[in-house]
C-alpha positions as CSV (number, residue, x, y, z in Angstrom):
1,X,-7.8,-4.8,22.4
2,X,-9.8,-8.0,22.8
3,X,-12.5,-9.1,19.7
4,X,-15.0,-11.3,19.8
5,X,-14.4,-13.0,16.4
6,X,-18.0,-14.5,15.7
7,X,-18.1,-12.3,13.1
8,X,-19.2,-14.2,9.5
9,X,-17.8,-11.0,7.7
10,X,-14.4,-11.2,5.9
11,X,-12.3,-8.3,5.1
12,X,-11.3,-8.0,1.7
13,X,-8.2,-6.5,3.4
14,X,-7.3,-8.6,6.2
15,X,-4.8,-6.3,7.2
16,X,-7.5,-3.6,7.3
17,X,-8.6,-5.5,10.7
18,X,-6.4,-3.5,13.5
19,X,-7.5,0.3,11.6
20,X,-11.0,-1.0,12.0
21,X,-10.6,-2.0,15.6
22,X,-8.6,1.2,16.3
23,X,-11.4,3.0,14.4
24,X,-14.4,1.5,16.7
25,X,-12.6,2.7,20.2
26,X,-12.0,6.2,18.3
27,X,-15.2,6.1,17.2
28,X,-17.0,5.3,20.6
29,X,-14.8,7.2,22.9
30,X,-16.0,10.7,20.6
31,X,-19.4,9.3,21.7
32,X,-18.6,8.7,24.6
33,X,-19.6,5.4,25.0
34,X,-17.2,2.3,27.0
35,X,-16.4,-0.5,25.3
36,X,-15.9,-3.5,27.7
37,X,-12.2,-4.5,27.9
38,X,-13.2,-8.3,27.7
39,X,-14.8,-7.9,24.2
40,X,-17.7,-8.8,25.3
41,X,-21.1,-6.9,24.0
42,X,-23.8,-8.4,25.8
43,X,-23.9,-6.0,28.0
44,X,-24.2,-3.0,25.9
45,X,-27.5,-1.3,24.9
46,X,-28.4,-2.1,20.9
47,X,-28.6,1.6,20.7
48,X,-24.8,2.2,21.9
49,X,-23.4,-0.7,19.7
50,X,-25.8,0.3,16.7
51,X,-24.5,4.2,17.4
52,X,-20.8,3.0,17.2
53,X,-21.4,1.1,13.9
54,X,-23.3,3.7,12.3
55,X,-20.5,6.3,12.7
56,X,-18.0,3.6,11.8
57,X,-20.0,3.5,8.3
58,X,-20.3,7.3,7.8
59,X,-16.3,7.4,8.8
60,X,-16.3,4.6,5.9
61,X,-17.7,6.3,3.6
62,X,-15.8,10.1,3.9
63,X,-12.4,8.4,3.7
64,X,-13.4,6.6,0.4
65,X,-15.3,10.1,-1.1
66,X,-11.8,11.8,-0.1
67,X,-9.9,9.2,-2.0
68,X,-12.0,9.5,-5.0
69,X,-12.5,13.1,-5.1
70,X,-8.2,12.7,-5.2
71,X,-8.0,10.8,-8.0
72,X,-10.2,12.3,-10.1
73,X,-9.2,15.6,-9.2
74,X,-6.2,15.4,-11.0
């Protein structure tokens, strides 16, 4: 799974990095979008990447309300 890393954002988990990656081909093959094997987004419409981003987020968020609906359900 090629990445471009030109990224400026830093994880606070850097071991979080593969899950995330795992996460975007999850996320875009439910949308049914193709991400390019070289890593390489040029190519891709705003609108695909942007999609794939925005359900990373909403993902994002669910897992952390699950988490803290656990603890404090205790």
């Amino acid at each position: 799974m090629p990445s471009n890393k030109r990224s400026s954002n830093t994880l606070v988990v850097p071991q979080a990095s593969a899950a995330l990656e795992q996460l975007k081909y999850e996320v875009a093959q439910e949308l049914g979008i193709q991400i390019p094997q070289d890593g390489y987004y040029g190519y891709m419409a705003t609108r695909d990447t942007g999609a794939i981003g925005g359900y990373i987020t909403r993902r994002l968020v669910q897992i952390a309300e699950e988490q803290l609906a656990g603890r404090f359900a205790r």
